[in-house]
N, C-alpha and C positions, 0 to 999 in steps of 0.2 A: 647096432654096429653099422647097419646097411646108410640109415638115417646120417650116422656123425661121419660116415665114407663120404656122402654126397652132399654133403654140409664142408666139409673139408675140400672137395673137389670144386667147388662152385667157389669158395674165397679164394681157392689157389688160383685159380681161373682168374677171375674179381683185380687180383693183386696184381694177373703177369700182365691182365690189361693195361691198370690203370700203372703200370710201370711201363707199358709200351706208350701210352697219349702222353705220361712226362718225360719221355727218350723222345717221343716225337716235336711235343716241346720245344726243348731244348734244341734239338736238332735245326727247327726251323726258324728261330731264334739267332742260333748261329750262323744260318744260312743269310738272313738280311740284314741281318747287326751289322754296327759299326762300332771300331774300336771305342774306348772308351775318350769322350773328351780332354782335350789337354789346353784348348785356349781359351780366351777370356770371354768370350761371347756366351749368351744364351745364358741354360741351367748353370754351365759352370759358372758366371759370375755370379749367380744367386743361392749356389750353395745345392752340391752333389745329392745323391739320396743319402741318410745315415743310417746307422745301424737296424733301424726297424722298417722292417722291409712293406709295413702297412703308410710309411709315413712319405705320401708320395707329394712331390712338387708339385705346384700350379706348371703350366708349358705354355710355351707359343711354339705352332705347328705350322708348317706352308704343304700346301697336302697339293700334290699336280696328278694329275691325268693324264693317259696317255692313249692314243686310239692307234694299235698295233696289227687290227685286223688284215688279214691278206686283201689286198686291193685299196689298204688306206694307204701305200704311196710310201710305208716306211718312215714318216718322218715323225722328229724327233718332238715337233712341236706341241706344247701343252693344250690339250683341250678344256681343260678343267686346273684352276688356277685359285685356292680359298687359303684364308690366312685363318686359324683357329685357337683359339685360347679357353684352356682349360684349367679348371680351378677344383680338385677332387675335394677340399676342403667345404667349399661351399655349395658342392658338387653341382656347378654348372659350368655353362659351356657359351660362349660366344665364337661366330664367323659370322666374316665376309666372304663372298667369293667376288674376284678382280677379273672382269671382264674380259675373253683373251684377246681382245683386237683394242686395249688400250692403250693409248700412245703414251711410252715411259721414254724419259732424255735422259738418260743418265749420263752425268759428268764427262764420263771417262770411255762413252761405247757410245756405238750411233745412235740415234733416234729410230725406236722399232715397237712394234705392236707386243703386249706382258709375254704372249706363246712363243715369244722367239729366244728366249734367253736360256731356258736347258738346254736347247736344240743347241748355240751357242756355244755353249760350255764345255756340252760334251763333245760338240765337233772337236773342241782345242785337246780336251782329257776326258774323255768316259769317267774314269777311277774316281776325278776329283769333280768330277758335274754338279754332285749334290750339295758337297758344302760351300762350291764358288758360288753355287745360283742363290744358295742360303744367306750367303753373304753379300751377294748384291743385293738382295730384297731387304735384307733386314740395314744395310749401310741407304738405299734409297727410300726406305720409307722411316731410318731413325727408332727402328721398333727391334728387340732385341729377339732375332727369334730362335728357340734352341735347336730345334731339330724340323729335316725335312725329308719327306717321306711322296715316293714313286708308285702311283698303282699304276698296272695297265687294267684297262674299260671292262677285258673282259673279266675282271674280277669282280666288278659288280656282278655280269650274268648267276656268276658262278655262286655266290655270296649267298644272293636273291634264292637261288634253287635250294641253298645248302638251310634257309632258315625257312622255308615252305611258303616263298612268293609274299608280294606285298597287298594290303589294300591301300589303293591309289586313284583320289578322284581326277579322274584326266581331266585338263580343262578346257581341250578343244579335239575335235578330228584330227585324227595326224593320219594323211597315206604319203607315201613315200617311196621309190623303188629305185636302186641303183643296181643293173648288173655288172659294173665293173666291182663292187666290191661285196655283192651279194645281199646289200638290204633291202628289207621288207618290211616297212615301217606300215600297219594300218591299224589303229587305235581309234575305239570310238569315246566321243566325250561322258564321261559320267563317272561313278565310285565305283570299284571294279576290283577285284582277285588277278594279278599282273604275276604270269611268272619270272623268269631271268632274265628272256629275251625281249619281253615286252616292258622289262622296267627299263633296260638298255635305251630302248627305242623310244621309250618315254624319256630321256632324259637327254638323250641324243636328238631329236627332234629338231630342227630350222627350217628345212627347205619343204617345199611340197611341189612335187610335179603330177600329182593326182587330184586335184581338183581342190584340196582342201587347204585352208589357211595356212600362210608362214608364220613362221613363231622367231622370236626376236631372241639373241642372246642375254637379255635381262629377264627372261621368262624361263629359257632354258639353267639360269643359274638356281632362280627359285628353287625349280622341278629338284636341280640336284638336292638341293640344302635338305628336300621333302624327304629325297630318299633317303638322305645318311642319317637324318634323327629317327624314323622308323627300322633303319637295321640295326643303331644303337640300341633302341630298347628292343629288338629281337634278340638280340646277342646278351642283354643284360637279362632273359629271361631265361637262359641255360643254366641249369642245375648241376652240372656236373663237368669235368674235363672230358669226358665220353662224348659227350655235343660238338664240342670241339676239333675232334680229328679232325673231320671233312675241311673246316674253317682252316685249321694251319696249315694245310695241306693247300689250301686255295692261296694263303699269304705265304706260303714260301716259294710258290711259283708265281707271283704278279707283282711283289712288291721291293721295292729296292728303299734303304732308307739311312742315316748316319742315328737311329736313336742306339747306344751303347745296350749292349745284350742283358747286362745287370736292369737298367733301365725299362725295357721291354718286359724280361720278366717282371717287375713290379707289376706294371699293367697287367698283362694276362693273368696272374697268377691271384690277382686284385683287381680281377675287372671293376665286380661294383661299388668299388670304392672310387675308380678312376670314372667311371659313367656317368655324366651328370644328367641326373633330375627334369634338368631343364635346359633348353639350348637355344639360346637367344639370335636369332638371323638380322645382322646387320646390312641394310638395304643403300645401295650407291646410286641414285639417278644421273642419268646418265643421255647424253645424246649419241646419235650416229652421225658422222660427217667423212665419209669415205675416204679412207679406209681407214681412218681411226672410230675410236671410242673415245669421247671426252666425259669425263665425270664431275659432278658437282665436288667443287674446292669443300666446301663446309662439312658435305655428306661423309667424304674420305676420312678429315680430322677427326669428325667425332667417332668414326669407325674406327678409326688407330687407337687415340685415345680409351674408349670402350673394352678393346682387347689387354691394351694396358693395366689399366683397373683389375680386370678378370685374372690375369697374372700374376697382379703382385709387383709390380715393375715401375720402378718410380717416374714420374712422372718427367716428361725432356721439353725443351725449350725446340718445338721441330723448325726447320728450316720452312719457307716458305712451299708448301708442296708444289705449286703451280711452276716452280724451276725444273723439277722433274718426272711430274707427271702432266699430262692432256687435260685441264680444267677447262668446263663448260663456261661459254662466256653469261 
């Protein structure tokens, strides 16, 4: 009796849990969902989820950063700017990530560096930032993208802590100290055990007023790419919705996004079926010529193209890109 009392008491426990991590779920789901799509762009012209909730779509994602820390100035602008294309079917995964001091023309708005366009957007409407900027991006570069998604910076810290730190071959010294906004960037070169704040600073890295090398924004884009296929396959190694608290609890406070809440659950609730295998880094050379960024015309096409393919997404007759983007001569 004593044995089937605490056999009893351990599943009732067991159950009000795992009925709290799918309340919590759900909850945070709710919290950054966006209604569900109703225009012609993206998923919805390629056909909704159906009835089986395993049978998830290919996506194109515009994934932006945001560096909110107190003493970064408050502003709206994107630090981190990657267009990504996921294919759960073949379960892989291609990105780019778009320079943020690239010079884009677009038709209709001034000539301005890629980080300036949420800032943009939301100066005019907060509410609707995400799916105006989704629509200039996917109307300027002819790529049909479904959904776009807001972290702020300190959600990597947080991420990073919540899956027990990365290993991370630094590829050079990084010192660094700013007291107006409190960093402490010192990082020595080698493969190393990084926790939140040091993957942060790894990934944040350009300047150096401590003696050690500057790092180039085509270096700091890498670094990113380094770190979100290693917290992908940390996150695909969770056994259970239990692992998870801490993470949705990290994404319902950092992340704003329009992917529809039905849509989101698929994902979570089927991560590894959405986690691709394998995650191909599409690379842009690119020069500096103050204070743009000009990128190779060729490098961009086959990059769009690339994402295309991974999609599912038929193939378009693009515009000459060098009308509204900064091409290297």
């Amino acid at each position: 009796m004593i044995v089937g009392l605490a056999a009893g008491t351990l599943f009732l426990a067991a159950a009000a849990y795992a009925g709290h991590i799918y309340w919590k779920a759900n909850s945070t789901l709710h919290r950054i969902a966006a209604p569900a799509p109703t225009g012609t762009e993206g998923a919805a012209n390629r056909g909704a989820p159906d009835e089986d909730p395993t049978d998830i779509k290919p996506f194109l994602l515009l994934l932006a950063g945001l560096d909110s820390r107190a003493g970064s100035g408050g502003t709206l602008n994107t630090d981190v700017l990657m267009l990504v294309s996921v294919n759960p079917q073949n379960h892989s995964a291609s990105m780019v990530s778009l320079p943020r001091d690239l010079l884009l023309k677009p038709p209709h708005l001034p000539d301005r560096k890629a980080n300036f366009y949420y800032a943009y957007y939301s100066a005019k409407d907060k509410a609707s930032a995400i799916p105006n900027t989704k629509r200039f991006f996917s109307d300027l570069f002819q790529l049909p993208i479904d959904y776009m998604a807001v972290v702020d910076f300190d959600a990597l810290r947080q991420v990073v802590e919540a899956v027990g730190g990365l290993e991370i071959d630094v590829d050079m010294d990084m010192k660094y100290v700013d007291n107006a906004d409190g960093t402490r960037i010192d990082l020595r070169k080698g493969l190393q055990k990084l926790n939140g704040q040091q993957v942060l600073d790894f990934v944040r890295y350009r300047k150096s007023n401590q003696g050690t090398q500057e790092s180039s924004d085509f270096a700091r884009n890498d670094r990113q790419q380094q770190v979100i296929k290693q917290i992908v396959e940390k996150l695909g190694a969770f056994q259970g919705m239990s692992q998870w608290s801490r993470i949705l609890d990290i994404i319902g406070d950092n992340v704003k996004t329009d992917v529809p809440e039905t849509v989101q659950r698929q994902w979570l609730f089927h991560f590894n079926t959405v986690k691709p295998a394998q995650i191909h880094s599409l690379n842009l050379n690119a020069v500096w010529k103050s204070p743009y960024v000009y990128i190779e015309k060729e490098d961009l096409m086959q990059a769009l193209a690339a994402l295309q393919e991974e999609a599912g997404v038929s193939s378009v007759h693009r515009r000459d890109i060098g009308n509204v983007v900064g091409v290297a001569n």
